[in-house]
C-alpha positions in Angstrom: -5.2 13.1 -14.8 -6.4 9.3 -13.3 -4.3 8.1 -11.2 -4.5 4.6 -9.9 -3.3 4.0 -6.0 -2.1 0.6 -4.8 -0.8 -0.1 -1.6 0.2 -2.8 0.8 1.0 -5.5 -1.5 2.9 -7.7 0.9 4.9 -10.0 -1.1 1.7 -11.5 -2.6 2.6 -11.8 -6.5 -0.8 -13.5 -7.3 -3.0 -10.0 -5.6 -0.5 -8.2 -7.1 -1.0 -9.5 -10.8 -4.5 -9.3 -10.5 -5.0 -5.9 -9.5 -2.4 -4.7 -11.9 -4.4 -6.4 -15.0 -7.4 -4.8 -13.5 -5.8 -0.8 -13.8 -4.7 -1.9 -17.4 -8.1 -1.8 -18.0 -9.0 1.5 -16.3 -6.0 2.8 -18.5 -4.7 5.4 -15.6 -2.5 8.3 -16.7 0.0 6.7 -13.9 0.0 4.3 -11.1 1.5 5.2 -7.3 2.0 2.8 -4.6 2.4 3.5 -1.0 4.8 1.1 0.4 4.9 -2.1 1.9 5.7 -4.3 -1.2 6.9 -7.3 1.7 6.4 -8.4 4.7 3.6 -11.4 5.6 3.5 -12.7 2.1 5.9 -15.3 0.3 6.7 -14.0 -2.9 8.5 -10.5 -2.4 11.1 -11.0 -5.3 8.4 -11.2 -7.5 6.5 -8.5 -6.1 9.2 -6.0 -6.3 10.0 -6.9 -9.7 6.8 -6.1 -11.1 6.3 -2.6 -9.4 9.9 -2.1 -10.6 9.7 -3.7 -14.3 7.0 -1.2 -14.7 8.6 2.3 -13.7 5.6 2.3 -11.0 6.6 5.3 -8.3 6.8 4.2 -4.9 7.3 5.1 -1.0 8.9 3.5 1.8 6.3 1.2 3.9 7.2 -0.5 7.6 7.7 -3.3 6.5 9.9 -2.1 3.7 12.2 -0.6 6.4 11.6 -4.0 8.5 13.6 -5.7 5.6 16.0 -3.1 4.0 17.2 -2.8 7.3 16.0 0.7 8.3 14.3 -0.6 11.0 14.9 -4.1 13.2 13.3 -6.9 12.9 11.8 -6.9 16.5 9.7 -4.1 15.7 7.4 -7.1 14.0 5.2 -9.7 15.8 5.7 -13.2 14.9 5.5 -14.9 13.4 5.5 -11.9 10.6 9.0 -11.8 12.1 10.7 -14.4 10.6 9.3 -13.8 7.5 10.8 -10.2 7.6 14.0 -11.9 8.1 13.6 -14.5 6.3 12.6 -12.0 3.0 15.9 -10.8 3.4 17.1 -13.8 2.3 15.3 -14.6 -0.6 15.8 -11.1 -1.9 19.2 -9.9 -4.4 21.3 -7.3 -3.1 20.0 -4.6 -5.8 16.2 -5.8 -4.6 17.3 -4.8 -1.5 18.9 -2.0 -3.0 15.6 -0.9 -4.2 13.8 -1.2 -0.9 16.2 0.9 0.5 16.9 3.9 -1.7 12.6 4.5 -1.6 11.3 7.8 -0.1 9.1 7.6 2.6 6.8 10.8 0.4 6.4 11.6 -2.9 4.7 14.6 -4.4 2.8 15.8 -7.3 1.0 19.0 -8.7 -2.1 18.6 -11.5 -4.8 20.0 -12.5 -4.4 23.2 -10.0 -4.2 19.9 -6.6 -1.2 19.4 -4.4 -0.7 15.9 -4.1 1.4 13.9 -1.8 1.9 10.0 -1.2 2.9 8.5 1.8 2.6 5.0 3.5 1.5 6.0 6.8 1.2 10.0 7.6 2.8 12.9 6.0 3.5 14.3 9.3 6.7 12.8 10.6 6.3 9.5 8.3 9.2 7.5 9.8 7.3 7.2 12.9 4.5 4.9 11.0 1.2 6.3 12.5 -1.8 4.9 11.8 -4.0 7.1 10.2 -7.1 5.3 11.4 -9.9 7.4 12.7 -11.0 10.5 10.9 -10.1 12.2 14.1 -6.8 11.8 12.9 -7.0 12.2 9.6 -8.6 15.4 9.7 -5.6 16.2 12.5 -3.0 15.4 9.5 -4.9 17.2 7.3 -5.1 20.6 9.3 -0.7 20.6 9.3 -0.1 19.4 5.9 -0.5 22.2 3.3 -1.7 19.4 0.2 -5.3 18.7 -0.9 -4.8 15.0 -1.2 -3.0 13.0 1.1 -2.8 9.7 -0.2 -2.0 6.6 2.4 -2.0 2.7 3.0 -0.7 1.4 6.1 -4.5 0.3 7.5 -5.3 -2.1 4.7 -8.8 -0.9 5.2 -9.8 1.5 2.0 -11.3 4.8 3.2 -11.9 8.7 1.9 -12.1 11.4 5.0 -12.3 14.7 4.5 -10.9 17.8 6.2 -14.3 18.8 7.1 -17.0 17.5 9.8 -20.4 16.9 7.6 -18.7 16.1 4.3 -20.1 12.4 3.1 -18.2 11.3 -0.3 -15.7 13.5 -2.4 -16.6 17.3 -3.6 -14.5 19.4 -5.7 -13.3 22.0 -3.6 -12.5 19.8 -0.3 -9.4 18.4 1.1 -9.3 14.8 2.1 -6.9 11.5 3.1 -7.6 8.6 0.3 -6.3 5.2 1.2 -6.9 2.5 -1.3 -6.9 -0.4 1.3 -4.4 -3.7 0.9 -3.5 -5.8 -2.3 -1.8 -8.2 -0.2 -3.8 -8.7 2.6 -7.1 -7.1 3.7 -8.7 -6.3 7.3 -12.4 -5.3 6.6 -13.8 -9.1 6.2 -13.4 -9.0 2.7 -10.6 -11.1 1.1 -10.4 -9.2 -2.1 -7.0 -7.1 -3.2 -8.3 -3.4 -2.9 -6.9 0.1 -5.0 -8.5 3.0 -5.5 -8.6 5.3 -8.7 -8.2 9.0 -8.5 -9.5 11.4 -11.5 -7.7 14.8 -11.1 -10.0 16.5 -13.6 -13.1 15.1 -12.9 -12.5 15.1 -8.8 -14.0 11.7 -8.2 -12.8 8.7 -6.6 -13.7 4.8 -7.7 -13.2 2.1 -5.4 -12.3 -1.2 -6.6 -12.1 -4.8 -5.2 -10.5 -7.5 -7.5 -10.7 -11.3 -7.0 -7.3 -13.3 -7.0 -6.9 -17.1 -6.2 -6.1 -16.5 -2.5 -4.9 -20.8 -2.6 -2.0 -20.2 -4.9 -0.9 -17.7 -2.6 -1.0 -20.3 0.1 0.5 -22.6 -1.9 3.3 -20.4 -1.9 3.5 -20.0 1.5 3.9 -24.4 1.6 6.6 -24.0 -1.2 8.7 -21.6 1.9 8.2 -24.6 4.5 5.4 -22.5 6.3 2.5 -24.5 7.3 -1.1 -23.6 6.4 -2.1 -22.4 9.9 0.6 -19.6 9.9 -0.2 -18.9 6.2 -3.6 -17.9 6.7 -2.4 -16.3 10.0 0.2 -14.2 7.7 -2.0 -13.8 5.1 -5.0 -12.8 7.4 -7.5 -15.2 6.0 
C-alpha cells in the first residue's frame, strides 16, 4: 500500500493545491493528513474544503483545537492569535463542525505494519509535544506498541528510528515519519513538503513541491494584514 502523508497545511490553499496535484501523480493507494489544516495562513475555508471534498482522513492539529475551540486562543503567540480568532470567523458552522468532530489519532494495519497518525505524539496527544529530537522520538517509540508513527507538528520533514545506528529506512525497523509542512516550512526551504510511504516495498520518498508563495501573500492583503506580518505568519 502507498500512502501519501501531508501535514501542516495552515490555511494556505495555494501549498495546498500544489502538493495535492503533485500525489495525483504518485497515484497513492490513500492520502492521510496530520492536522493543522488552519492557523497562520489566510485561506482556511478553502483549505478545509479540499481535504474534505476528497474523503482525505485526518487528525486533530493545535491549531485545529486553537480554532474549533478545544483550546483558547491565548495558547497562540501573536500575531498568529488573531488570526486563530479571526479563522473563526471566516469559517461556516459545519467547517467548524468538521474541525471539531476530528480525532486527535488514527490507526491502520497493512501489509503485516501497525500504523498510527497523529499530529504531535501518540503518547498523550492533547498535550501537543514536540517530537523534535530523536531522543524523543525513540522515547515515543519505546511506549507505543506500532511500527510507524506518523507525525507533523515540527514542519521540518524527518525519518528516526527506534534504534541508535540506523541511517535511512530498513524493513524490519520501527520509526517516527514526519512529512514536514505544506503551509509553512522551518528548515530554510520555502517549498510545501509530504512524504510518501510504500507499505510493501518499506521505503520512504521525500518530496518538496514549488507553489507561488506571492499569491499566498496576496491573500494575506485581501484579509487587511500587511506584508510584514504575512511573511511573519507565513514564515518567509
Amino acid at each position: 500500500m502507498r500512502i501519501a502523508l501531508i501535514s501542516d497545511l495552515h490555511a494556505n490553499r495555494p501549498a495546498t493545491e500544489a502538493v495535492l496535484a503533485h500525489i495525483d501523480r504518485q497515484k497513492p493507494d490513500a492520502i492521510y493528513c496530520l492536522g493543522d489544516l488552519v492557523g497562520y495562513g489566510p485561506e482556511p475555508a478553502a483549505v478545509i474544503e479540499l481535504i474534505r471534498s476528497r474523503g482525505i482522513p485526518c487528525v486533530e492539529g493545535n491549531h485545529d483545537a486553537g480554532v474549533n475551540g478545544h483550546m483558547p486562543a491565548d495558547h497562540f503567540r501573536e500575531p498568529n492569535r488573531s488570526l486563530i480568532i479571526r479563522t473563526r470567523e471566516l469559517l461556516g458552522p459545519d467547517q467548524l463542525a468538521y474541525l471539531r468532530d476530528l480525532p486527535l489519532t488514527r490507526e491502520l494495519e497493512t501489509d503485516g505494519l501497525r500504523l498510527i497518525f497523529t499530529h504531535a505524539s501518540p503518547v498523550q496527544p492533547e498535550r501537543w509535544n514536540y517530537l523534535n529530537s530523536a531522543v524523543k522520538c525513540r522515547q515515543v517509540l519505546g511506549q507505543v506498541p506500532h511500527d510507524i508513527v506518523f507525525v507533523g507538528h515540527t514542519h521540518i520533514p524527518s525519518v528516526v528510528a527506534a534504534e541508535l545506528g540506523v541511517f535511512g529506512v530498513e524493513k524490519g525497523m520501527r520509526y517516527v515519519m514526519n512529512p514536514g509542512a505544506i503551509g509553512q516550512n522551518r528548515d530554510g526551504d520555502l517549498r510545501a513538503a509530504y512524504g510518501l510511504f510504500d507499505t510493501t516495498a518499506f521505503t520512504w520518498t521525500p518530496f518538496r513541491v514549488p507553489y507561488p508563495v506571492e499569491e499566498t501573500l496576496g491573500a494575506y492583503t485581501a484579509l487587511g494584514i500587511d506584508r510584514d506580518t504575512a511573511e511573519r505568519l507565513l514564515h518567509v
